[in-house]
CHARMM internal coordinates of N, CA and C (Angstrom, degrees):
IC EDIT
DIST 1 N 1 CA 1.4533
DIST 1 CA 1 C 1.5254
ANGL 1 N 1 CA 1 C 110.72
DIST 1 C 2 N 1.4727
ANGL 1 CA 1 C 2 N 126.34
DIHE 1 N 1 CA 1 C 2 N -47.81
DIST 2 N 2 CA 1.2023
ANGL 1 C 2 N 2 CA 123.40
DIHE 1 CA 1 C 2 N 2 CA 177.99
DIST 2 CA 2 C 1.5956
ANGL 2 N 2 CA 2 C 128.35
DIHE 1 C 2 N 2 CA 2 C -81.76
DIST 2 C 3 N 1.6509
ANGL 2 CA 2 C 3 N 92.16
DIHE 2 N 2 CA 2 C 3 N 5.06
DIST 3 N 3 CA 1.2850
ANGL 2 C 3 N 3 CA 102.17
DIHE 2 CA 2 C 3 N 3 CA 171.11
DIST 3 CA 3 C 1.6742
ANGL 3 N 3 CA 3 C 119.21
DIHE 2 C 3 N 3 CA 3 C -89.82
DIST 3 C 4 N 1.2068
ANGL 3 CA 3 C 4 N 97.74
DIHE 3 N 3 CA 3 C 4 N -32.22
DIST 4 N 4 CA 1.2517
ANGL 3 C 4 N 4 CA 128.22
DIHE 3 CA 3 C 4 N 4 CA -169.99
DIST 4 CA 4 C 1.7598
ANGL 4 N 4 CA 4 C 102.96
DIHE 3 C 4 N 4 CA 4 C -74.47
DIST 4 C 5 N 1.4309
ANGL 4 CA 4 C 5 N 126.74
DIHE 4 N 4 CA 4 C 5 N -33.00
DIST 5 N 5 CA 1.5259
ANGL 4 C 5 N 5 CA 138.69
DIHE 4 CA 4 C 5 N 5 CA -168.35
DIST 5 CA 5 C 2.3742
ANGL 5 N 5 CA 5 C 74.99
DIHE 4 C 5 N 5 CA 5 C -84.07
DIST 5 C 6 N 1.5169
ANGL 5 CA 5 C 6 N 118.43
DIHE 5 N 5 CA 5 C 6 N -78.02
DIST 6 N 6 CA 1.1365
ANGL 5 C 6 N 6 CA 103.26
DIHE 5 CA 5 C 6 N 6 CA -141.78
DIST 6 CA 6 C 1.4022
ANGL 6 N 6 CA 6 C 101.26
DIHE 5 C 6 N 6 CA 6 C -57.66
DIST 6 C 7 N 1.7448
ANGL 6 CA 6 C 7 N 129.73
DIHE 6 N 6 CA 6 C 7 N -23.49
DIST 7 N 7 CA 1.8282
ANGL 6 C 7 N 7 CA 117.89
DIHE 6 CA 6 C 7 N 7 CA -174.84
DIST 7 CA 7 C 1.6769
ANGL 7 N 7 CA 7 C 91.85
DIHE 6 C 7 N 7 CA 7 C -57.50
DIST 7 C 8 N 0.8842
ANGL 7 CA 7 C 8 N 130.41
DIHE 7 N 7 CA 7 C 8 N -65.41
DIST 8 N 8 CA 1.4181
ANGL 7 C 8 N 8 CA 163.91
DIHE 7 CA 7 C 8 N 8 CA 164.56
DIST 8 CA 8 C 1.7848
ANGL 8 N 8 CA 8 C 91.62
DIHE 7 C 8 N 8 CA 8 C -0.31
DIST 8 C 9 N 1.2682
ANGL 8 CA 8 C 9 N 108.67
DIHE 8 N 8 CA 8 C 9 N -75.53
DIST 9 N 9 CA 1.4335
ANGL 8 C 9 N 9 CA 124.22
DIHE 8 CA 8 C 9 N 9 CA 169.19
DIST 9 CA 9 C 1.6968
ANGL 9 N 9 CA 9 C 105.21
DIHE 8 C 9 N 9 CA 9 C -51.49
DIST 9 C 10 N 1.1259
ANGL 9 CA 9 C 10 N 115.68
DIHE 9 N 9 CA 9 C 10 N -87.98
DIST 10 N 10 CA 1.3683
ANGL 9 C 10 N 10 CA 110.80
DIHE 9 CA 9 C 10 N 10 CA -152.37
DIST 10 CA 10 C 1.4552
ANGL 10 N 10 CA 10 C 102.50
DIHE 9 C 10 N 10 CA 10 C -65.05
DIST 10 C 11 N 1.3503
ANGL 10 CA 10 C 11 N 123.29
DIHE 10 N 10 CA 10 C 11 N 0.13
DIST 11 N 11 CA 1.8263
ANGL 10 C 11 N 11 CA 108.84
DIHE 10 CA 10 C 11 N 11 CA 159.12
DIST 11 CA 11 C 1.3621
ANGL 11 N 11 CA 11 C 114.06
DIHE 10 C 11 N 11 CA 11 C -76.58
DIST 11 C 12 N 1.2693
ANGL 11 CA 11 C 12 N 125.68
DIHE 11 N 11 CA 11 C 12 N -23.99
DIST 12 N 12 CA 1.5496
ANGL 11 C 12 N 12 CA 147.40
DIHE 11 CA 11 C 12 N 12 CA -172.40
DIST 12 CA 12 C 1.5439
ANGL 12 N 12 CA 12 C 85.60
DIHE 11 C 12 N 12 CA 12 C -68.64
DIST 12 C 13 N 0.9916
ANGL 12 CA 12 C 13 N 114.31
DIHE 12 N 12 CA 12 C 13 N -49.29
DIST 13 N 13 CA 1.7827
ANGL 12 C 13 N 13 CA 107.99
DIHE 12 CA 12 C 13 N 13 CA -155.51
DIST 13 CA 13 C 1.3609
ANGL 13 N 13 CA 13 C 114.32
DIHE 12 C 13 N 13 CA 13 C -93.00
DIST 13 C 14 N 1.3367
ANGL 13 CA 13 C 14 N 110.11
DIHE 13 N 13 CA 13 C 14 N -36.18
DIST 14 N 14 CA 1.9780
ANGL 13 C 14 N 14 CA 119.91
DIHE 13 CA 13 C 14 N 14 CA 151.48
DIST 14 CA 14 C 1.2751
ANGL 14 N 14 CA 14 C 106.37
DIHE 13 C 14 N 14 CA 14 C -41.13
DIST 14 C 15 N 1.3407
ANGL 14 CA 14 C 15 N 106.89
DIHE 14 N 14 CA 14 C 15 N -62.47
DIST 15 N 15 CA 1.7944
ANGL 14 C 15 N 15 CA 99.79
DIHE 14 CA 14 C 15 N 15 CA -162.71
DIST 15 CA 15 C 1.9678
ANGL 15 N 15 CA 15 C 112.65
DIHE 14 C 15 N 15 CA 15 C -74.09
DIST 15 C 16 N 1.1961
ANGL 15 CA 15 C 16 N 102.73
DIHE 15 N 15 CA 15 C 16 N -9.26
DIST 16 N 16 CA 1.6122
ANGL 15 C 16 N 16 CA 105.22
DIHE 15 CA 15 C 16 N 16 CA -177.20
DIST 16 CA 16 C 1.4955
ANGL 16 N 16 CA 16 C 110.74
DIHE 15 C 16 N 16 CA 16 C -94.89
DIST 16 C 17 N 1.7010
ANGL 16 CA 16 C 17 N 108.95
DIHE 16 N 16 CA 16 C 17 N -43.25
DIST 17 N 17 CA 0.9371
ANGL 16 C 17 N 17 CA 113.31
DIHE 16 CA 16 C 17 N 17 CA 179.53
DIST 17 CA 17 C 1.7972
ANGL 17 N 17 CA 17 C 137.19
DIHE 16 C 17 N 17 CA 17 C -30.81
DIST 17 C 18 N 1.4752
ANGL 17 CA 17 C 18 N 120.66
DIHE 17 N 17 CA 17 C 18 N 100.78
DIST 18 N 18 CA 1.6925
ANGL 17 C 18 N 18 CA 111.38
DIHE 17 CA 17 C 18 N 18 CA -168.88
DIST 18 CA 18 C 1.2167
ANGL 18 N 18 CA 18 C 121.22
DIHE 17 C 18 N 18 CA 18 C 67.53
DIST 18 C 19 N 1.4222
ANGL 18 CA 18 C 19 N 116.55
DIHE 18 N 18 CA 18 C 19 N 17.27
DIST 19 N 19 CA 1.3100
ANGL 18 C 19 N 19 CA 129.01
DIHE 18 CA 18 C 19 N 19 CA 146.57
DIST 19 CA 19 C 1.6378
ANGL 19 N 19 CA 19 C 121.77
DIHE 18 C 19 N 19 CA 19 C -85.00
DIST 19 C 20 N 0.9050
ANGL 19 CA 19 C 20 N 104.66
DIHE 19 N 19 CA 19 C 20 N -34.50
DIST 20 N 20 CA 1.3722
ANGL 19 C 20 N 20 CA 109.15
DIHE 19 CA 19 C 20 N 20 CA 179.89
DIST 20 CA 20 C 1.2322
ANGL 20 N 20 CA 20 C 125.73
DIHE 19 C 20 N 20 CA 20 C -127.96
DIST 20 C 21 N 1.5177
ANGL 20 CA 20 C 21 N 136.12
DIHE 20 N 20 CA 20 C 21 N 130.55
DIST 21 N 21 CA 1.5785
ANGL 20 C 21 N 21 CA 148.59
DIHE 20 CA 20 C 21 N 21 CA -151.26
DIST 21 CA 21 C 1.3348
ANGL 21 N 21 CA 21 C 93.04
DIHE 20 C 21 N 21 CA 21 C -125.18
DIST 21 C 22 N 1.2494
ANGL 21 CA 21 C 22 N 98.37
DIHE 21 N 21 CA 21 C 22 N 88.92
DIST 22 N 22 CA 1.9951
ANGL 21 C 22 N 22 CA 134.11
DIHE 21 CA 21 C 22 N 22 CA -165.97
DIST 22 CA 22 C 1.8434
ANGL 22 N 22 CA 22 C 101.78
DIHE 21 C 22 N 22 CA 22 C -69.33
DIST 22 C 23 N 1.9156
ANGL 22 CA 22 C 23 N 113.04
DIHE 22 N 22 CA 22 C 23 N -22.47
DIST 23 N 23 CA 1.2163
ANGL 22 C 23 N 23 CA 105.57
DIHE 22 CA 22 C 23 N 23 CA -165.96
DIST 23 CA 23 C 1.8892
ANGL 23 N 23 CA 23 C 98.62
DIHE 22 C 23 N 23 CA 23 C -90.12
DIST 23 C 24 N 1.2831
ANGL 23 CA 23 C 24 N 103.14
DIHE 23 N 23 CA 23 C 24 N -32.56
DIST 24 N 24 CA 1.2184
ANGL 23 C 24 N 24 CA 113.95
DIHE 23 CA 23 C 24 N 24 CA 175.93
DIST 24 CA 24 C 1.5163
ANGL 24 N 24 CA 24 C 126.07
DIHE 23 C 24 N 24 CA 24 C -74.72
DIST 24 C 25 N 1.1425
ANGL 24 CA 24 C 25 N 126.47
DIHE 24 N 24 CA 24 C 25 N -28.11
DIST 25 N 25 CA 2.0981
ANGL 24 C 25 N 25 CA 143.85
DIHE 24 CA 24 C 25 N 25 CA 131.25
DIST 25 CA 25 C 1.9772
ANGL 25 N 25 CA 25 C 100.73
DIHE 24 C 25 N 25 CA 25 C -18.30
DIST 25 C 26 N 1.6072
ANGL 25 CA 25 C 26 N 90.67
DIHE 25 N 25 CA 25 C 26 N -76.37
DIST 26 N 26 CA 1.3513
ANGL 25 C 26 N 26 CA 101.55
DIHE 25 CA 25 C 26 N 26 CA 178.36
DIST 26 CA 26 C 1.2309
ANGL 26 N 26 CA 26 C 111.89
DIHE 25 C 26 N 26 CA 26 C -9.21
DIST 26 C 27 N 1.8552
ANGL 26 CA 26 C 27 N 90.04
DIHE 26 N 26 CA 26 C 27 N -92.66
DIST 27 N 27 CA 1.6212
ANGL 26 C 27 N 27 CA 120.03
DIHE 26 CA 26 C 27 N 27 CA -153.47
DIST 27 CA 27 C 1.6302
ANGL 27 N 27 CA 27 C 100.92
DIHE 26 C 27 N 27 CA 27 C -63.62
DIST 27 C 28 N 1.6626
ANGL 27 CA 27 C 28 N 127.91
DIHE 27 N 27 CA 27 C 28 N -29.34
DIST 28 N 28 CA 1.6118
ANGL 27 C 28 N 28 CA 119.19
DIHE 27 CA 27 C 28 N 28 CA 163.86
DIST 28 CA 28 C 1.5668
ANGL 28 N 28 CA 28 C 99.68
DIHE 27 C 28 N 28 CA 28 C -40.65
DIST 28 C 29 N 1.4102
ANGL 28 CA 28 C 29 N 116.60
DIHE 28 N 28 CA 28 C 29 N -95.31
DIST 29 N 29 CA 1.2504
ANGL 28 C 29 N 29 CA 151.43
DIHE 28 CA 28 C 29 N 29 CA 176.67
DIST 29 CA 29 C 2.1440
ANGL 29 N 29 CA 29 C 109.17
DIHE 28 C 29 N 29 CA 29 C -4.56
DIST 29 C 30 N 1.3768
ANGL 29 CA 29 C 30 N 86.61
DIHE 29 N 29 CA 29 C 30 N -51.32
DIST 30 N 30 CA 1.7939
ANGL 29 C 30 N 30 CA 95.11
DIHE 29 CA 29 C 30 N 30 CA -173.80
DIST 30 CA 30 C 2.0819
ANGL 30 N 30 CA 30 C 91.89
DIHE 29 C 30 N 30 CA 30 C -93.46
DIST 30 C 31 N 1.1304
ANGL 30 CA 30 C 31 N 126.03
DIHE 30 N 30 CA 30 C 31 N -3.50
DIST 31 N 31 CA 1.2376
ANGL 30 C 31 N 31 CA 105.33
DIHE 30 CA 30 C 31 N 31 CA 162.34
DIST 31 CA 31 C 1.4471
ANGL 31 N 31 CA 31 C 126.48
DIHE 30 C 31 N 31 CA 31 C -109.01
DIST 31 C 32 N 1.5203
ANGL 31 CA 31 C 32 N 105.45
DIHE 31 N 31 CA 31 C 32 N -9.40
DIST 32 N 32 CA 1.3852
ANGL 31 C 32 N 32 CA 119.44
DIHE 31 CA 31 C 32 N 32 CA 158.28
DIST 32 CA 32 C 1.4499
ANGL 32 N 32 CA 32 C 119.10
DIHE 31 C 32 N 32 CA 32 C -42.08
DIST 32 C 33 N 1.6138
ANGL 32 CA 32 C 33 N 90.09
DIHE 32 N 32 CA 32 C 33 N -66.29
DIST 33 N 33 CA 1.4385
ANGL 32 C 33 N 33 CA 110.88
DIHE 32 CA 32 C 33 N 33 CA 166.77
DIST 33 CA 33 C 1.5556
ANGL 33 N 33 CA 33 C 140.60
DIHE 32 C 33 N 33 CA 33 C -25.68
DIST 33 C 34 N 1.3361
ANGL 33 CA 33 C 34 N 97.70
DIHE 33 N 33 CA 33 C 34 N -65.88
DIST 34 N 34 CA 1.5345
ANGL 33 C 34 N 34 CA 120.98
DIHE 33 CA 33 C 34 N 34 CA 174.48
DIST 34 CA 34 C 1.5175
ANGL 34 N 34 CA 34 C 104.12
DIHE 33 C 34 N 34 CA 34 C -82.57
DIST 34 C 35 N 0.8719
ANGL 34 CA 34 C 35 N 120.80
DIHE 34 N 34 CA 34 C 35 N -7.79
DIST 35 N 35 CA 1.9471
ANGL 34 C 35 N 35 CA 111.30
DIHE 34 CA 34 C 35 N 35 CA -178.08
DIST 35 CA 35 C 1.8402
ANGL 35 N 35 CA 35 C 90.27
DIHE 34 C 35 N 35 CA 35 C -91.56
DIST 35 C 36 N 1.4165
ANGL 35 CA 35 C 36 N 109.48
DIHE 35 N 35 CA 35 C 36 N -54.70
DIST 36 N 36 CA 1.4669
ANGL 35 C 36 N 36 CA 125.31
DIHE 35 CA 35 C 36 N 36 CA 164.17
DIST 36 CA 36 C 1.7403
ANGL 36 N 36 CA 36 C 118.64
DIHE 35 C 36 N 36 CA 36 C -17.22
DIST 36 C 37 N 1.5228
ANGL 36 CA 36 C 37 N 97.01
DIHE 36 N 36 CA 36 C 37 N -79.01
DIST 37 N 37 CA 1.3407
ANGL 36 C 37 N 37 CA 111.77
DIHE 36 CA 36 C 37 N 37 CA 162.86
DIST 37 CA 37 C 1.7356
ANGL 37 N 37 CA 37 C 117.97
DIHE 36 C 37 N 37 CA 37 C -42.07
DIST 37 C 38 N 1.5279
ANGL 37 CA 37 C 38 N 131.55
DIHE 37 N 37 CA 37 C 38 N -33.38
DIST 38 N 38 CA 1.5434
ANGL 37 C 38 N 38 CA 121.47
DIHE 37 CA 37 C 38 N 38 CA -155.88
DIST 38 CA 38 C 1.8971
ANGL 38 N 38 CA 38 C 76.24
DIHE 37 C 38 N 38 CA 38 C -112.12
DIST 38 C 39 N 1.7162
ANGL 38 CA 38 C 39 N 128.17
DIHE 38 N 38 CA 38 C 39 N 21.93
DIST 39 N 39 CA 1.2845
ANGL 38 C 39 N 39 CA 79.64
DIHE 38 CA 38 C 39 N 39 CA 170.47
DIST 39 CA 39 C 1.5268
ANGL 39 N 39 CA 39 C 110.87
DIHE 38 C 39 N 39 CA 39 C 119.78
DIST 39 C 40 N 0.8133
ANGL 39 CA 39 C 40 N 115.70
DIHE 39 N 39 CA 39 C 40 N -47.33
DIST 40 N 40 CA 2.3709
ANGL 39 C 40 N 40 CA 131.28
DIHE 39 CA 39 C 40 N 40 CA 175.01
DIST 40 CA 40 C 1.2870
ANGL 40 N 40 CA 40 C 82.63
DIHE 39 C 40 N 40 CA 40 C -53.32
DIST 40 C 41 N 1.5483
ANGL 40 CA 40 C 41 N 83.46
DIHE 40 N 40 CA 40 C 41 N 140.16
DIST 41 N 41 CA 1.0989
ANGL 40 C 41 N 41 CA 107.14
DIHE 40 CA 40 C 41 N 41 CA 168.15
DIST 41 CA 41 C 2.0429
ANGL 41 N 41 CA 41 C 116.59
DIHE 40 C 41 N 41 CA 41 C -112.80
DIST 41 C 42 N 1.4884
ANGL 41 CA 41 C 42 N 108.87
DIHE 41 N 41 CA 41 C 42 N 28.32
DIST 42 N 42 CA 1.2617
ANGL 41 C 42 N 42 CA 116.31
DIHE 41 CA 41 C 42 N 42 CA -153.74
DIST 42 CA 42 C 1.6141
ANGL 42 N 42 CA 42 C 92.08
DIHE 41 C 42 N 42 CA 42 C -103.05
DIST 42 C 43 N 1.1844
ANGL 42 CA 42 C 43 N 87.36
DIHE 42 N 42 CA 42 C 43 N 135.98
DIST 43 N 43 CA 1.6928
ANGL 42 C 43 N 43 CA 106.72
DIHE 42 CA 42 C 43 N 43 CA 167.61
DIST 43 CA 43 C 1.7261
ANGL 43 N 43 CA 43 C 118.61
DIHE 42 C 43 N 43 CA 43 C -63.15
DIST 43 C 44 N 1.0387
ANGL 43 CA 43 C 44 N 115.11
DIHE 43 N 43 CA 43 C 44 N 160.33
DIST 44 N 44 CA 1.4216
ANGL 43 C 44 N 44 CA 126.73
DIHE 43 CA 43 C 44 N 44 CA -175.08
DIST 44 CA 44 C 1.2991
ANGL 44 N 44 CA 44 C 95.81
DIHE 43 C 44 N 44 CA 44 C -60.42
DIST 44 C 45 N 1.5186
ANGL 44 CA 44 C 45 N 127.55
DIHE 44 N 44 CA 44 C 45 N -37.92
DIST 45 N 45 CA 1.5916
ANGL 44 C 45 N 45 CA 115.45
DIHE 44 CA 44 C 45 N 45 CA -143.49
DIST 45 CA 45 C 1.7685
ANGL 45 N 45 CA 45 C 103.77
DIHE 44 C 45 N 45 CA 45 C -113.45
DIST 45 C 46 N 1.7868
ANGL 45 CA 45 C 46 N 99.00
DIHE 45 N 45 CA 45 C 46 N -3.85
DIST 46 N 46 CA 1.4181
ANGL 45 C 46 N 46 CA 117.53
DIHE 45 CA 45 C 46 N 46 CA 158.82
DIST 46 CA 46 C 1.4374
ANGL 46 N 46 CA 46 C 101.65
DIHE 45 C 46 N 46 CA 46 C -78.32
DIST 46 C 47 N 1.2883
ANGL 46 CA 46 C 47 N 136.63
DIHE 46 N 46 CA 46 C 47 N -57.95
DIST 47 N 47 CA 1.2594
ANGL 46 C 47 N 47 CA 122.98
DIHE 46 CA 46 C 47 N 47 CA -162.19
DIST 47 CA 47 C 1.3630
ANGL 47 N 47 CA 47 C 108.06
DIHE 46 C 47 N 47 CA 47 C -78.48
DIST 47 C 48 N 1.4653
ANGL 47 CA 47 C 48 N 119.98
DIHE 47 N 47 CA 47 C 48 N -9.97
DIST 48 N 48 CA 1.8863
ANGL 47 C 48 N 48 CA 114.82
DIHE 47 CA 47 C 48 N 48 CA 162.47
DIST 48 CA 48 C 1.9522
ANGL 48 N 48 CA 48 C 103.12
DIHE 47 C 48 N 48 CA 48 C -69.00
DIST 48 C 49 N 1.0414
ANGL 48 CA 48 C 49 N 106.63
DIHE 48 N 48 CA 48 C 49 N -42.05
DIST 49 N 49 CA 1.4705
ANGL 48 C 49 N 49 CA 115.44
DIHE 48 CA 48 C 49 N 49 CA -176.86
DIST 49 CA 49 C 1.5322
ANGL 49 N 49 CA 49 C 105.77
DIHE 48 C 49 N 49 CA 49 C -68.40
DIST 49 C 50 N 1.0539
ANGL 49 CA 49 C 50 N 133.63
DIHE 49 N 49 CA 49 C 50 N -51.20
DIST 50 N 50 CA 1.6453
ANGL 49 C 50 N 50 CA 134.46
DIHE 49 CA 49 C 50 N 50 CA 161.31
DIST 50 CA 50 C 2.0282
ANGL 50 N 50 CA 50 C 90.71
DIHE 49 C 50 N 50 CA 50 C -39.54
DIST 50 C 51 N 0.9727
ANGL 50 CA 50 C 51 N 94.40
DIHE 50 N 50 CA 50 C 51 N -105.65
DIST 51 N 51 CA 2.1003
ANGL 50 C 51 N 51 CA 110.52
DIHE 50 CA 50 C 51 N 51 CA -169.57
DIST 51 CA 51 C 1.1525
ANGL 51 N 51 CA 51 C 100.16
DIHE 50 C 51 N 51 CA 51 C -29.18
DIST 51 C 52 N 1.5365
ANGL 51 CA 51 C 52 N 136.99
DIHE 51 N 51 CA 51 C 52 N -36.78
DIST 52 N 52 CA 1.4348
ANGL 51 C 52 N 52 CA 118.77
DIHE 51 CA 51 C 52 N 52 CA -176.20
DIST 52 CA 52 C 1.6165
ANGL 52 N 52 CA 52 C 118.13
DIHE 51 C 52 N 52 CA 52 C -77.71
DIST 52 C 53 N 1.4874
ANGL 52 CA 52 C 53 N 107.69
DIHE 52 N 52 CA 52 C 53 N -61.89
DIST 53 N 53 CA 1.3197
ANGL 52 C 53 N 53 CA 121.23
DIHE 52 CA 52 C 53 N 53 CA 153.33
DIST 53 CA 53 C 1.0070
ANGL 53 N 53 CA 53 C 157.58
DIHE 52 C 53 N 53 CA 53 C -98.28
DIST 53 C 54 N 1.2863
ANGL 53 CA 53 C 54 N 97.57
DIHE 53 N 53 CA 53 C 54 N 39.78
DIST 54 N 54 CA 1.8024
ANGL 53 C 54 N 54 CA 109.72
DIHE 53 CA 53 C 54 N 54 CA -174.23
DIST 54 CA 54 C 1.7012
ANGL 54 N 54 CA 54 C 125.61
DIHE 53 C 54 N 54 CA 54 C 37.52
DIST 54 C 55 N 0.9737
ANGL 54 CA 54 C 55 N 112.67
DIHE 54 N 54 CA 54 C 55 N 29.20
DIST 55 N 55 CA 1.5600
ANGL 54 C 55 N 55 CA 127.52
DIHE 54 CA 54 C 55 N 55 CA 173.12
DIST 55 CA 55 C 1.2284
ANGL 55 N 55 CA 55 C 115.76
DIHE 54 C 55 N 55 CA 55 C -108.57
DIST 55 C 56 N 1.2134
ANGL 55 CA 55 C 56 N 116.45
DIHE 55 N 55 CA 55 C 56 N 117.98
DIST 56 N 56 CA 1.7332
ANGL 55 C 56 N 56 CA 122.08
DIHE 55 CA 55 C 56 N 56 CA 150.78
DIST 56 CA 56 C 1.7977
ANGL 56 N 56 CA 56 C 119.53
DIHE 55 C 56 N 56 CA 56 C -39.26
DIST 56 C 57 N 1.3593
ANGL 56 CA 56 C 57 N 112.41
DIHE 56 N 56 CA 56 C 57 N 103.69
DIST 57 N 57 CA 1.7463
ANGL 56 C 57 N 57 CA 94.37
DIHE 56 CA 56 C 57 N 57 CA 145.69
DIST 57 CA 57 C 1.1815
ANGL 57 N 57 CA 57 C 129.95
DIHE 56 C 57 N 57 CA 57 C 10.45
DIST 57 C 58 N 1.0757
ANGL 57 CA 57 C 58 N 142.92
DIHE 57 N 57 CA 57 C 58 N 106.47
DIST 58 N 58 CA 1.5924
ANGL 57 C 58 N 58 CA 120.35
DIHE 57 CA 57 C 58 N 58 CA 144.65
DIST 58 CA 58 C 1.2624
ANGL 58 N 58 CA 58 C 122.11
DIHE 57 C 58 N 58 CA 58 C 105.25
DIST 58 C 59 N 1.1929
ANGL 58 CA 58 C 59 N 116.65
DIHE 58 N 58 CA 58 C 59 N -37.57
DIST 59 N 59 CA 1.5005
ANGL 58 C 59 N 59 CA 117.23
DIHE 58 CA 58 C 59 N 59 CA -161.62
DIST 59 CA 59 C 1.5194
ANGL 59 N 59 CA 59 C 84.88
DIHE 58 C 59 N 59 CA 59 C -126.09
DIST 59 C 60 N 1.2276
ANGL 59 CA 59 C 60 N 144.21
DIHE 59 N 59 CA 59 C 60 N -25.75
DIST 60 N 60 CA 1.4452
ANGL 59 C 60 N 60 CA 157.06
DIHE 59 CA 59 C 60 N 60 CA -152.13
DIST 60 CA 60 C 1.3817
ANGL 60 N 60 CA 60 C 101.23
DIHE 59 C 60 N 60 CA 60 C 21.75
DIST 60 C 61 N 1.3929
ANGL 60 CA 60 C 61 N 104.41
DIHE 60 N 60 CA 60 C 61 N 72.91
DIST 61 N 61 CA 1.4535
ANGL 60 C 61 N 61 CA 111.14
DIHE 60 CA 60 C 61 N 61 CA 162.67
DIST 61 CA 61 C 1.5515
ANGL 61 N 61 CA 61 C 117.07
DIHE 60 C 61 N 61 CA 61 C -113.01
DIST 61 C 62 N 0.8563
ANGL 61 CA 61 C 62 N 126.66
DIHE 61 N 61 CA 61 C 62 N 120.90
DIST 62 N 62 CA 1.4355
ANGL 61 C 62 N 62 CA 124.65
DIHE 61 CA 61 C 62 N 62 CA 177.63
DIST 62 CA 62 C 1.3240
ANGL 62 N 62 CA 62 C 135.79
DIHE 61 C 62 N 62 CA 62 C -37.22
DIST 62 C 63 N 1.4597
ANGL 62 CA 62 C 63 N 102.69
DIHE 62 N 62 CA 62 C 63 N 126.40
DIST 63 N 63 CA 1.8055
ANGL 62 C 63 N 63 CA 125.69
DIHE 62 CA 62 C 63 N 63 CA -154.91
DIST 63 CA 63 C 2.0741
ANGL 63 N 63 CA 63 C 96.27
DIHE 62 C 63 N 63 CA 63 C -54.57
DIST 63 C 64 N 1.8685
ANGL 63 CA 63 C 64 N 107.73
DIHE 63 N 63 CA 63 C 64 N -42.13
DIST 64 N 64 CA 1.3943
ANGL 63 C 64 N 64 CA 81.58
DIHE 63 CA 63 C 64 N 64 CA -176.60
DIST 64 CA 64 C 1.7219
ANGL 64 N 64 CA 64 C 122.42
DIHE 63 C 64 N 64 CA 64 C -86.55
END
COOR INIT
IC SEED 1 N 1 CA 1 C
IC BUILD
């Protein structure tokens, strides 16, 4: 059984491993949040599209 949890584990961590930039997840995730909280009505994958490319949603007018 506890052999079976660590293969179990270290395939979890092969396959995740440097796939994903966990600080940058974060800072999406905690500004989703707080825009969420004051009211936005912007989707998670709008506010990656805002932070990545400086574009508004919708109107694709530029974030500055």
């Amino acid at each position: 059984m506890e052999e079976d949890i660590k293969k179990i584990k270290d395939e979890y961590i092969h396959l995740t491993r440097g796939n994903i930039d966990y600080d940058k997840f974060n800072n999406y995730l905690i500004t989703h949040h707080s825009t969420a909280i004051e009211g936005s009505t912007l989707s998670y994958q709008e506010i990656i599209l805002l932070l990545e490319n400086g574009i508004t949603p919708g109107d694709g007018k530029p974030f500055e």
